[in-house]
N, C-alpha and C positions, 0 to 999 in steps of 0.2 A: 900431314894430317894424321891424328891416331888413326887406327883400326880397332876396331870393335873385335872384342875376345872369340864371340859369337852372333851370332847373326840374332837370336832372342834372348836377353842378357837374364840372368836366374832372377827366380821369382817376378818375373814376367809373364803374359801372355801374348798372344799375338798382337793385338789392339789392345792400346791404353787411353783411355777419355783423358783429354785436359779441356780444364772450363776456364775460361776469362771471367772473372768473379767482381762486384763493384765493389766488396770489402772481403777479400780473399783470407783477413786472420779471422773474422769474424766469421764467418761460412766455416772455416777450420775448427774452430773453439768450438761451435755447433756440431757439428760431424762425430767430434770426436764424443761430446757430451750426450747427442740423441742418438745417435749410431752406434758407435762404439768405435768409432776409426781409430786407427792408429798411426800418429804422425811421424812420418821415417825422416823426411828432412827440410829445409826452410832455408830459402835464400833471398835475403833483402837487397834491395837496390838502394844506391847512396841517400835517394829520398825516402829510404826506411819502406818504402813499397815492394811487396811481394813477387821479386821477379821468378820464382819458381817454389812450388811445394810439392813432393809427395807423401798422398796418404794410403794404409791400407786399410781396407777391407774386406776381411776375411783372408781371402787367399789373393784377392785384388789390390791391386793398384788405381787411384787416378791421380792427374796432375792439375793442380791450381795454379793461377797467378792473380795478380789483381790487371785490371785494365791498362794498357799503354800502348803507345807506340801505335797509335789509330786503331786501336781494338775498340770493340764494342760489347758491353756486359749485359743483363740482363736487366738492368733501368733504360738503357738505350732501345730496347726490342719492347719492351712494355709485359715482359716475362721472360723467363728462358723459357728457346724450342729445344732445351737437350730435357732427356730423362734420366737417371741410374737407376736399373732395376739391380736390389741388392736382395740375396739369394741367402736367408740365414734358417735355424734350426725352427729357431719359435718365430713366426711374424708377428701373432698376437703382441707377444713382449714387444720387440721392437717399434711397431707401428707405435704404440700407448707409451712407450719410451718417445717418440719424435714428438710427440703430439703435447704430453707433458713437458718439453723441451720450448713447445712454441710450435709448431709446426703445423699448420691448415689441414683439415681430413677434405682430400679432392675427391677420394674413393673412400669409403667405409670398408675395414676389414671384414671381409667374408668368405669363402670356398666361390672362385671363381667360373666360368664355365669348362675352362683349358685343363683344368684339374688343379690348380695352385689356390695355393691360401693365399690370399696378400690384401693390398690396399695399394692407396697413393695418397701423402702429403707432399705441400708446397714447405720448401724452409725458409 
């Protein structure tokens, strides 16, 4: 078995989210379009199903797939219980970027209690 070079491989953090997605290019195509993610790599399975993707954002990583192999996505749960809280300059821009994109306002952009600007859409 290889060994890993290092114990957290560059341009990592400690914890990286991977989501089980029910259309993992379309969740991608979106990301990148309302977010601004940026697709580092994409690996198909013989049935052309996304058996691994990473995307960044900003200085993050997370990793997609589509559903297999008895996983269960977010059609199965009746929603996803994951969140990403994503941490950028402007949130006004961004939030009205997702939202123009398709994206449900769950939270209305405003000056939070915690001290953060932000919001929450569904995509």
């Amino acid at each position: 078995m290889a060994k890993a070079a290092r114990p957290v491989p560059d341009e990592y953090h400690s914890i990286t989210p991977q989501l089980a997605l029910d259309d993992a290019a379309k969740a991608i195509d979106w990301y990148k379009r309302a977010l601004g993610a940026e697709e580092i790599s994409r690996s198909l399975g013989p049935d052309g199903k996304i058996m691994h993707a990473e995307l960044k954002f900003g200085d993050s990583r997370v990793m997609v797939n589509d559903v297999m192999s008895g996983m269960k996505g977010p059609q199965a749960f009746g929603g996803s219980p994951a969140s990403l809280w994503l941490y950028v300059e402007n949130s006004d821009a961004i939030f009205n970027r997702a939202v123009a994109a398709g994206a449900t306002v769950h939270v209305p952009i405003d000056n939070q209690f915690w001290g953060d600007r932000g919001g929450a859409v569904v995509d």
